[in-house]
N, C-alpha and C positions, 0 to 999 in steps of 0.2 A: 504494500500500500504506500502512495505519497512516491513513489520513485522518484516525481519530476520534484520532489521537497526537500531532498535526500540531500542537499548539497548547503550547508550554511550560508544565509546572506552577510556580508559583509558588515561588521559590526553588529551581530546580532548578539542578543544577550540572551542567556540560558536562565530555565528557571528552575526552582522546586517540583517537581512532578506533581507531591502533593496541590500549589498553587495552580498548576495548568490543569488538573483532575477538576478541579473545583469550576473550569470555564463551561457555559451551558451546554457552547457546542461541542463539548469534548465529552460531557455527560451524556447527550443526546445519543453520538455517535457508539461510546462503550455501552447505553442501553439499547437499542438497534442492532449493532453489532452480535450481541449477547446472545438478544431474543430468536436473533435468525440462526443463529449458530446454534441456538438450543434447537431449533425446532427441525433443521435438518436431519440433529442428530437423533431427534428421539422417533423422527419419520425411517432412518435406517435402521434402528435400536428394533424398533417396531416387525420391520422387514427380518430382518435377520431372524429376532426370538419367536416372529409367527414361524417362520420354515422348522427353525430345531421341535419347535411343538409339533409341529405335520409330525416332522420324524419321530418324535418321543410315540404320539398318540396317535398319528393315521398314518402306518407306514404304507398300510394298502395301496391307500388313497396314491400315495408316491410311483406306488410301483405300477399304476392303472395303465393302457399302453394308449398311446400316441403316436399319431400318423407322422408328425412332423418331428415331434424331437424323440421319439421311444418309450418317453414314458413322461405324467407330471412331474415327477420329479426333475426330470433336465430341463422343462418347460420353465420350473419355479425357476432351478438355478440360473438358466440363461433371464429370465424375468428378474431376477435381483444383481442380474450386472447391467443391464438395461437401465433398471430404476437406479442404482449408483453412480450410470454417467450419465445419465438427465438429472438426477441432483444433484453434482456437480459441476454439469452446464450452468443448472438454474443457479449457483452460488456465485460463480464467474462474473454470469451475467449481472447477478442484481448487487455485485462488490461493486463491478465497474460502472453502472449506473447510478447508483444511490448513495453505498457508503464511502464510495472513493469521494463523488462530489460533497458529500457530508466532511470528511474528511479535510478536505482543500479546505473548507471554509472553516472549520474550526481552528488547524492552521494559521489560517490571516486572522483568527480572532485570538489568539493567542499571542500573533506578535502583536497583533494592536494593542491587547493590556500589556506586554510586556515592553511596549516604545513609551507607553504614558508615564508623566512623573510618577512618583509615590505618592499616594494618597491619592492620586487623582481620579477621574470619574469618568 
């Protein structure tokens, strides 16, 4: 994230993390960030522990035969590498549209409190 940020400006001044945690947009983005990240993962979490349950509890079901793949069970397998690289397109894609530009701007809000005097507002 931030590549094109990656490079200090010229007299810029560093701060406390804690300080730059505390900016909206940097809270926005670590809540956003958080929430999608959670939800992908519990969407795979999901994918994975339904298949082990097929296997624990319908192995049958697994071993049913199929035209195309030989059985549900290669069906599920290749359907859970499928849904791994569609939700990781879909993470790709809504980094680089949403939380990278979230990103940038909390950034510039960052050096902006960080260029103001002390104290100021």
């Amino acid at each position: 994230m931030l590549e094109h940020a990656a490079l200090p400006i010229p007299g810029e001044v560093f701060a406390d993390p804690s300080q730059i945690r505390q900016n909206p947009g940097v809270k926005a983005l670590i809540r956003r960030s958080r929430s999608f990240g959670f939800a992908l993962f519990a969407a795979m979490m999901a994918i994975y522990v339904g298949f082990f349950l097929l296997v624990a509890f319908a192995p049958g079901l697994l071993g049913t035969a199929n035209a195309l793949f030989g059985s549900v069970g290669y069906l599920l397998v290749f359907a859970m590498f499928v849904i791994a690289w569609a939700l990781t397109w879909f993470y790709l894609r809504r980094t680089s549209r949403v939380l990278e530009p979230m990103a940038a701007n909390a950034l510039n809000q960052v050096r902006a409190s960080l260029s103001k005097p002390e104290g100021a507002r």
